[in-house]
MITI-527786 format. One line per field, with one value per residue (C-alpha): residue number from 1; residue in one letter; x, z, y negated. Coordinates in steps of 0.05 Angstrom, whole numbers, plus 32768, in hexadecimal, padded with zeros to 4 digits. Example, Ala and Ser with C-alpha at 12.3 -4.5 7.8 and 13.67 -1.06 7.14 Angstrom:
num = 1; 2
residuo = A; S
east = 80F6; 8111
up = 809C; 808F
north = 805A; 8015
This chain:
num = 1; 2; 3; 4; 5; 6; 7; 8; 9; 10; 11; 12; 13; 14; 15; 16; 17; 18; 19; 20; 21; 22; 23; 24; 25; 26; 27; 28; 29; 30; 31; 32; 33; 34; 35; 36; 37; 38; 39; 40; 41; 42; 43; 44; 45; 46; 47; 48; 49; 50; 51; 52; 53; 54; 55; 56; 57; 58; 59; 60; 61; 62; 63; 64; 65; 66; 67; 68; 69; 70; 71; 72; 73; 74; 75; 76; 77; 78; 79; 80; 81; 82; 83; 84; 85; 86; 87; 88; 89; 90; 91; 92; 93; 94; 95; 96; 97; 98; 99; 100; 101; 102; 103; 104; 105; 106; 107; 108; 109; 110; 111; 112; 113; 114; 115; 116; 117; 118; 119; 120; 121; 122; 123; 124; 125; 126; 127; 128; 129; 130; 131; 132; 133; 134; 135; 136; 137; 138; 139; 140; 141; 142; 143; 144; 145; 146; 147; 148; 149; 150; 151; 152; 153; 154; 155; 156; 157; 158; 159; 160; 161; 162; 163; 164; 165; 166; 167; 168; 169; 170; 171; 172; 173; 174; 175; 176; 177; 178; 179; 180; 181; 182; 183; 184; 185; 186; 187; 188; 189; 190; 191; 192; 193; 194; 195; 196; 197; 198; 199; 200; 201; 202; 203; 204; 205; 206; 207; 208; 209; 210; 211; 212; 213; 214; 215; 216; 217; 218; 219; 220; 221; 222; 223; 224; 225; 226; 227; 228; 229; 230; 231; 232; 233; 234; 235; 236; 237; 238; 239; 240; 241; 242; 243; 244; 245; 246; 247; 248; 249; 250; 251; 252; 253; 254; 255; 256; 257; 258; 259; 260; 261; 262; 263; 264; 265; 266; 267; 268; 269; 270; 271; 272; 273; 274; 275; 276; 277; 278; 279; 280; 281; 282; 283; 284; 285; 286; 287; 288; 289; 290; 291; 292; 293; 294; 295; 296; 297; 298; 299; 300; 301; 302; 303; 304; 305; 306; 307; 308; 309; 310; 311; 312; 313; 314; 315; 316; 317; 318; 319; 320; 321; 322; 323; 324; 325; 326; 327; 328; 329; 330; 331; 332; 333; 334; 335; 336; 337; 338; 339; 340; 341; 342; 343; 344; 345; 346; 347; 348; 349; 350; 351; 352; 353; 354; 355; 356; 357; 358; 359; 360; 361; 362; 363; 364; 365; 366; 367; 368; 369; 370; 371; 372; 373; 374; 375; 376; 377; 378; 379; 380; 381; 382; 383; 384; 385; 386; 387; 388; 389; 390; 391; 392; 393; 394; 395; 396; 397; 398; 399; 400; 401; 402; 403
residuo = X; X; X; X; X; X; X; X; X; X; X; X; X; X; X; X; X; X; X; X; X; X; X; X; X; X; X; X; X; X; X; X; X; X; X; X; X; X; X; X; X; X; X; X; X; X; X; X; X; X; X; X; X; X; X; X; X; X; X; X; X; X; X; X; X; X; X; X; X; X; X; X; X; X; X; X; X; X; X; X; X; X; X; X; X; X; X; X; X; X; X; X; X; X; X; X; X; X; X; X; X; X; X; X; X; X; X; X; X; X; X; X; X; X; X; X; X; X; X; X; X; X; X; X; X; X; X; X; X; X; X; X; X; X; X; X; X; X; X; X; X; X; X; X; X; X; X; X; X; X; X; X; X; X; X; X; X; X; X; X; X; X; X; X; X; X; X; X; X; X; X; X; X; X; X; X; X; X; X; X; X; X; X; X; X; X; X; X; X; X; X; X; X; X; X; X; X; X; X; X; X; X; X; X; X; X; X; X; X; X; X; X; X; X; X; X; X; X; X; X; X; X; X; X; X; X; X; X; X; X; X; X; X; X; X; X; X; X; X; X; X; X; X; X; X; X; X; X; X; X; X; X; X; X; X; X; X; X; X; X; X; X; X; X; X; X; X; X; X; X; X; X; X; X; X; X; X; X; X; X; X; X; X; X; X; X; X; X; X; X; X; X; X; X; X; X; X; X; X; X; X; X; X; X; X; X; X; X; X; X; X; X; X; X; X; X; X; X; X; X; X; X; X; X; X; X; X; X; X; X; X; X; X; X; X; X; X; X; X; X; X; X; X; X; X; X; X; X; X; X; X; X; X; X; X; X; X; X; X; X; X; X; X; X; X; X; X; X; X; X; X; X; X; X; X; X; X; X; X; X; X; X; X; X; X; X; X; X; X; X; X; X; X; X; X; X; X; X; X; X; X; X; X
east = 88C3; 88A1; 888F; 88CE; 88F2; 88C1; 88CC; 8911; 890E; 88DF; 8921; 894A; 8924; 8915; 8963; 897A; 893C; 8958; 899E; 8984; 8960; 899C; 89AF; 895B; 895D; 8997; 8968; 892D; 895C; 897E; 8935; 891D; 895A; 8954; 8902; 890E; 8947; 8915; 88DB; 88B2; 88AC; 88AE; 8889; 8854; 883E; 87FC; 880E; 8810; 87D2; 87FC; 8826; 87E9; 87E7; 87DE; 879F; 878A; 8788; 8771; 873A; 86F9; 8702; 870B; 872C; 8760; 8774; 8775; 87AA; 87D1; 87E0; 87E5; 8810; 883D; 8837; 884F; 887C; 88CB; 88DE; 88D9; 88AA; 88AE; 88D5; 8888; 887C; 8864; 886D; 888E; 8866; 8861; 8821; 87FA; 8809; 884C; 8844; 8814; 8844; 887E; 8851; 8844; 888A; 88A0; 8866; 8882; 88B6; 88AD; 8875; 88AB; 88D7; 889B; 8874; 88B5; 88C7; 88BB; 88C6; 8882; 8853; 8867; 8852; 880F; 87FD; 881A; 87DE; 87AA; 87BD; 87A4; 875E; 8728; 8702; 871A; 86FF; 8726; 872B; 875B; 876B; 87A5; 87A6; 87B9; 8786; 8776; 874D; 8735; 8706; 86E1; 86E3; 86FD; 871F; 8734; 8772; 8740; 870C; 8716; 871B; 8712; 8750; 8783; 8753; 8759; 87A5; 87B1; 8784; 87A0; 87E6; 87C8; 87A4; 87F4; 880E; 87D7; 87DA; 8825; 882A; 87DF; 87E2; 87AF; 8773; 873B; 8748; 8732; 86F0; 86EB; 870C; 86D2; 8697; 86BF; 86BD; 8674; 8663; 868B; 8685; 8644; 8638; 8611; 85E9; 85C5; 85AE; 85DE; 8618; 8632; 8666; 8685; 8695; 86DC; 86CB; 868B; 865D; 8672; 8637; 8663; 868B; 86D6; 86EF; 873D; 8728; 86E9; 871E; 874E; 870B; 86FF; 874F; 874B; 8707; 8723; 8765; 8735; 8702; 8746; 8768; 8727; 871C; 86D2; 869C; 86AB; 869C; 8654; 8668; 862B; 8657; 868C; 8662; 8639; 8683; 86A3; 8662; 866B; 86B4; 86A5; 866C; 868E; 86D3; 86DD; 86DA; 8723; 8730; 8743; 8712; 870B; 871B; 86CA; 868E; 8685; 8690; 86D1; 86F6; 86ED; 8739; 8764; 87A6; 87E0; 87E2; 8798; 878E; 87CC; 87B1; 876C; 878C; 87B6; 876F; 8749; 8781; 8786; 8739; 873B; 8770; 8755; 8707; 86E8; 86F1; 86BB; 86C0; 86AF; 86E0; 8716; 870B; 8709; 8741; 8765; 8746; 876D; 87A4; 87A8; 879D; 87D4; 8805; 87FD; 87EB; 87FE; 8846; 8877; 88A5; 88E3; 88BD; 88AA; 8865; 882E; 8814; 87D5; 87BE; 87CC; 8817; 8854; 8895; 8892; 8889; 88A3; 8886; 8889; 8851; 883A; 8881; 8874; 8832; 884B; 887F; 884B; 8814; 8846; 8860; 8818; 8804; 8839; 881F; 87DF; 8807; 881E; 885A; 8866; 886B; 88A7; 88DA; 88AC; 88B1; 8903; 8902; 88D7; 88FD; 8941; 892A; 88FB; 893E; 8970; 8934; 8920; 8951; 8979; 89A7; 899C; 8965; 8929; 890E; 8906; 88BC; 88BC; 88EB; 88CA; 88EC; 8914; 891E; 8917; 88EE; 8923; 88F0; 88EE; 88A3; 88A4; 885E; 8854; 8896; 88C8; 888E; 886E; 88A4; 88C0; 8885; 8886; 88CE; 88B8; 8888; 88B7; 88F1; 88B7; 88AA; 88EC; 88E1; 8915; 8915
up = 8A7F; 8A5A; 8A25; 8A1D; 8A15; 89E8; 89BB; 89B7; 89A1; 896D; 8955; 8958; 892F; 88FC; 88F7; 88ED; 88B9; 889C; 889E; 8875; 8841; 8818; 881B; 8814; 87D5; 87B7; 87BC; 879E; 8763; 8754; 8755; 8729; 86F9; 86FF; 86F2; 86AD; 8699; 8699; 866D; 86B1; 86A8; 86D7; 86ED; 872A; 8767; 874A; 8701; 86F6; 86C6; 8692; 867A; 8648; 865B; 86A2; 8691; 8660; 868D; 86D3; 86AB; 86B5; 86FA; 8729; 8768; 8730; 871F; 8764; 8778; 873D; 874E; 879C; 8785; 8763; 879A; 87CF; 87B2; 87CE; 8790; 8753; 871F; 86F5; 86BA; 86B1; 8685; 86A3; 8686; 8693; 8693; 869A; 86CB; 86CD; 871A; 870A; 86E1; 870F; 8744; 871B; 870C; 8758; 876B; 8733; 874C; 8796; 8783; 8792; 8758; 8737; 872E; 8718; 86F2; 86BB; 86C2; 867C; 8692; 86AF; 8671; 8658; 8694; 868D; 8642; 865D; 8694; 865E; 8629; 8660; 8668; 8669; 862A; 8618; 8662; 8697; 86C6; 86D3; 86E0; 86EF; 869C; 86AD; 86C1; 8710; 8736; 8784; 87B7; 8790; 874D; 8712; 86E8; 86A0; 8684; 8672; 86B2; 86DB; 8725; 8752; 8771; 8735; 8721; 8762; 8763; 8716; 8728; 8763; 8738; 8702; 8730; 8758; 8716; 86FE; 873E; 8737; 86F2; 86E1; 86A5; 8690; 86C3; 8693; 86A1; 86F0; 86E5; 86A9; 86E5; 8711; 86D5; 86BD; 8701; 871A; 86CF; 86D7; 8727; 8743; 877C; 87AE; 87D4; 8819; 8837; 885C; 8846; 8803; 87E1; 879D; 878C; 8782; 8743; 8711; 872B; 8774; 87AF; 87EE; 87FF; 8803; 8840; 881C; 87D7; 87E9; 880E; 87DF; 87AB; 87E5; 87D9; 8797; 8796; 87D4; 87A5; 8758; 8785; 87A1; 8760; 8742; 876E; 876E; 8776; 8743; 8774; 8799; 87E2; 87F5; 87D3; 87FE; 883E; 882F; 881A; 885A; 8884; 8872; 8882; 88CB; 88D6; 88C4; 88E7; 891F; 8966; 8969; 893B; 88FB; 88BB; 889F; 885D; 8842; 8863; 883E; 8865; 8839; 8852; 889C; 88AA; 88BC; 8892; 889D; 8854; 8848; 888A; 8878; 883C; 8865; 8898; 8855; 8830; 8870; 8884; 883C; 8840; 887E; 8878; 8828; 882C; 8868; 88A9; 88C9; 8914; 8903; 88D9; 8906; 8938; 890E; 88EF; 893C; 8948; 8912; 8912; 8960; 894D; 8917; 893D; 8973; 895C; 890E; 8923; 894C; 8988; 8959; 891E; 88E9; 88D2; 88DF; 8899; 88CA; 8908; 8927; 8908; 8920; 88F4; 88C4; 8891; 887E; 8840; 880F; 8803; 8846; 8861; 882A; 8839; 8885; 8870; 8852; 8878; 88B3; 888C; 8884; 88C8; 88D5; 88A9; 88CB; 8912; 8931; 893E; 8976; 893A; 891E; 893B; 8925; 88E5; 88EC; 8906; 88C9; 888E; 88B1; 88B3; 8872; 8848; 8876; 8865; 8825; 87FE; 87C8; 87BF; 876D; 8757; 8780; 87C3; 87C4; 87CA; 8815; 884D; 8874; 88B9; 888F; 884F; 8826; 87E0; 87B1; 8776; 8756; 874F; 8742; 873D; 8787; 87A4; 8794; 8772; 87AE; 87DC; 87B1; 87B8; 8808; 880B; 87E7; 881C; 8854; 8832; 8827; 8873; 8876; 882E; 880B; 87BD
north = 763E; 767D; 7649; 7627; 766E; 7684; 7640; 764F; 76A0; 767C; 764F; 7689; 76B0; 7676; 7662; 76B4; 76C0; 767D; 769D; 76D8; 76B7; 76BA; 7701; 7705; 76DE; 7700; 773D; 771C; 7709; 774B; 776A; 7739; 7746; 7798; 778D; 7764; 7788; 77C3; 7797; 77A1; 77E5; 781C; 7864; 785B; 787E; 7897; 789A; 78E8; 78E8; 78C0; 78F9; 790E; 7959; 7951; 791F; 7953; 798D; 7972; 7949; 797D; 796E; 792E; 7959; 7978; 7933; 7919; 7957; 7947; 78F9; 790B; 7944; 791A; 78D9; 78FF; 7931; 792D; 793A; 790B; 7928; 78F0; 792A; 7945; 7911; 78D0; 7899; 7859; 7821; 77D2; 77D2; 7794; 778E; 7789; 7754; 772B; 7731; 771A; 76D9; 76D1; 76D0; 76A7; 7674; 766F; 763D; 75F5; 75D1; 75A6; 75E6; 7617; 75DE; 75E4; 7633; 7646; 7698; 7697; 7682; 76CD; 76ED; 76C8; 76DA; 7729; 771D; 7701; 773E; 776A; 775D; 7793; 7789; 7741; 7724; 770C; 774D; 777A; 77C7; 77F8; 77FF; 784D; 7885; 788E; 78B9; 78B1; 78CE; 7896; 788B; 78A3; 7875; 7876; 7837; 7815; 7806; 77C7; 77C5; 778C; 7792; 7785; 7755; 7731; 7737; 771C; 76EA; 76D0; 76D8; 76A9; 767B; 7673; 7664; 7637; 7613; 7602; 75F3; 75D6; 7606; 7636; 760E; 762B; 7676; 766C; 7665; 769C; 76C7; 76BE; 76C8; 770C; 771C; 770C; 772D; 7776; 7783; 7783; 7758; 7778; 7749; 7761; 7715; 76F4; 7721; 773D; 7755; 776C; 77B5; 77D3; 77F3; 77FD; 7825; 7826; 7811; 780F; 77CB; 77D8; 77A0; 7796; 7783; 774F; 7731; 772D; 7711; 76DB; 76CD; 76C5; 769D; 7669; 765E; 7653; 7621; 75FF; 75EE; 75E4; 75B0; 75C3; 7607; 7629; 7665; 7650; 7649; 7671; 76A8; 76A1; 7695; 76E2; 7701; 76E5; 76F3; 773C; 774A; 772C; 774C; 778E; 7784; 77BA; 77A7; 77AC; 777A; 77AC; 77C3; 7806; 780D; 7813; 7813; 785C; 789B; 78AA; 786E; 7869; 7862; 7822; 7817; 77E3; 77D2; 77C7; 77A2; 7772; 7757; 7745; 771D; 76FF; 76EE; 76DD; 76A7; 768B; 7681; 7663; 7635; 7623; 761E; 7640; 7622; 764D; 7660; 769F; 76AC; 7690; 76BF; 76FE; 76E8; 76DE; 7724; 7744; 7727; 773B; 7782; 777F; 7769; 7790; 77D5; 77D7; 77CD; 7800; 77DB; 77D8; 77B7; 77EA; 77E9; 7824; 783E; 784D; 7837; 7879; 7884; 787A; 7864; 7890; 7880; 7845; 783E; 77FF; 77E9; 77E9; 77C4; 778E; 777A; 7778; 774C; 771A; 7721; 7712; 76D1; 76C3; 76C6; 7698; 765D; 766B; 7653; 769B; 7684; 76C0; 76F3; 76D7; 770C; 773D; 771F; 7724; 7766; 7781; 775A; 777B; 77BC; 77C0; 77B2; 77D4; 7814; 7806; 77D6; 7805; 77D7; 77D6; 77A9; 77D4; 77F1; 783F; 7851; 7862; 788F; 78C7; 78D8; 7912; 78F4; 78BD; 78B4; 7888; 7882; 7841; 7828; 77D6; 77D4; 77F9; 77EC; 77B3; 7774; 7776; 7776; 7744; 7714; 7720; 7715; 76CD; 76BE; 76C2; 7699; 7660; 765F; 762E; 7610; 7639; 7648
């Protein structure tokens, strides 16, 4: 009886998703109008060092610089009239190719918008190679970035962008494998027996979980349409080896295995269950992997979430805030999970879409930045706020097959 009931809350949750998916795409659309009618371009959540006198000042010292983009992040009140600077970021772009490569193959193969977004991708690189970077200066409790330093994580994201779009239109094959030398040639792979793993930026010793992921991701999708190794799978084998052996009892990751990022976020963990899944289901079928992958996503559901369906920014929060980022990646790591059989989290999955746009939606071509419990932060950011929601929002009408 418990079965059949919960079979048919699973229908009714399909059919009302399915019911949405138009008001869902006529979101997707009028965010895709608003982001080309502004050339891609829009401030950031961490772009105060590009007005020139705030880099110029806070540049003696790493903390200074730190205050100043937090400053600016988290402030009520946009600060945006300083002088920062509007800008087409490259995750912006890689996103927009993403989306655009969700469509059905026949329908992508001939979509003559997305060869621009490529060649925007390609003008990009770091140096000429194929890797990426934020392309605007950054500065963390771990590095210090100028425009011009790669990271792995924008390199994984355009990657797995281009490798979408080279997928559905069998354009562009050649760059997958120059992804993977740039790669393997500009982030040091740190090898320690059966388990290694790439570093987030030049320079760095400590393995960050979220973005060796995401590289595992990326190099499951460039073997796939490859149709051979072009990534060794002894690679993939130490990479996967150490995100198991590192996951938490409980099923979650900290952030790093270094002292300064011993904390478990909802955004970070998402995209780990995403990459995990997409390795599992599209190269690894390791037992191991299975069941840290059942671990998580047990953990996710269950304690990343509050009872009415908002996601945690942390595992110790409660709603507030609802930020995003964080609801987007919830939204596809959610649809994700689904394609990986967890049925049982579709109204979970209905609950969140509902209430991230109900939250979030502006109702003009973007999704504010994130509401606290008092107010609410309206700031337009594509690259941090609407592309990714955009591309999650994509995942979840594909669940039924919708365009």
């Amino acid at each position: 009886m418990l079965k059949n009931n919960t079979d048919k809350l699973t229908i009714d949750v399909k059919n009302n998703i399915n019911m949405n998916k138009g008001s869902i795409l006529k979101v997707i659309n009028d965010c895709k109008e608003n982001i080309e009618k502004n050339n891609y371009k829009s401030f950031d959540i961490f772009d105060a060092l590009t007005a020139g006198w705030i880099d110029r000042i806070t540049k003696p010292s790493p903390l200074l610089r730190r205050i100043a983009i937090q400053l600016n992040a988290k402030s009520p009140v946009n600060l945006h009239w300083l002088g920062m600077k509007r800008m087409q970021h490259t995750k912006t772009i890689s996103d927009m190719l993403w989306l655009g490569s969700l469509g059905e193959s026949d329908q992508v193969k001939n979509d003559i918008t997305l060869e621009p977004l490529f060649n925007m991708l390609m003008s990009r690189r770091i140096n000429g190679t194929s890797v990426w970077g934020l392309n605007f200066p950054y500065t963390t409790r771990f590095i210090d970035a100028d425009r011009n330093m790669a990271n792995l994580y924008n390199t994984c994201t355009t990657g797995i962008a281009i490798a979408e779009y080279c997928s559905k239109t069998g354009r562009n094959l050649e760059v997958l494998p120059e992804i993977y030398k740039d790669l393997c040639l500009t982030f040091n792979y740190i090898n320690e027996g059966n388990k290694g793993f790439f570093i987030y930026y030049p320079g760095q010793k400590h393995p960050t979980y979220n973005v060796n992921a995401l590289a595992l991701f990326l190099f499951s999708k460039i073997n796939e349409i490859s149709g051979k190794l072009v990534v060794p799978k002894e690679r993939l084998d130490e990479m996967i080896e150490l995100i198991v052996d590192e996951q938490l009892e409980d099923g979650s990751w900290y952030y790093s295995r270094s002292d300064k990022g011993k904390w478990v976020d909802g955004f970070h963990s998402g995209f780990i269950i995403e990459s995990l899944v997409y390795c599992y289901l599209h190269g690894s079928e390791s037992a191991a992997l299975k069941n840290a992958i059942d671990k998580a996503i047990n953990f996710y559901v269950e304690r990343m979430f509050t009872v009415d369906g908002y996601p945690k920014y942390f595992d110790y929060s409660g709603r507030f805030p609802i930020e995003s980022q964080n609801c987007a990646q919830a939204i596809q790591t959610l649809a994700v999970i689904v394609e990986y059989g967890r049925k049982d989290v579709l109204p979970l999955l209905d609950k969140l879409v509902d209430n991230t746009i109900d939250t979030l939606y502006s109702g003009k071509g973007y999704f504010y930045y994130k509401k606290e419990s008092f107010y609410t932060n309206k700031q337009s950011y594509f690259r941090w706020s609407t592309t990714p929601m955009l591309v999650a929002l994509k995942h979840v009408c594909n669940l039924n097959g919708s365009n």
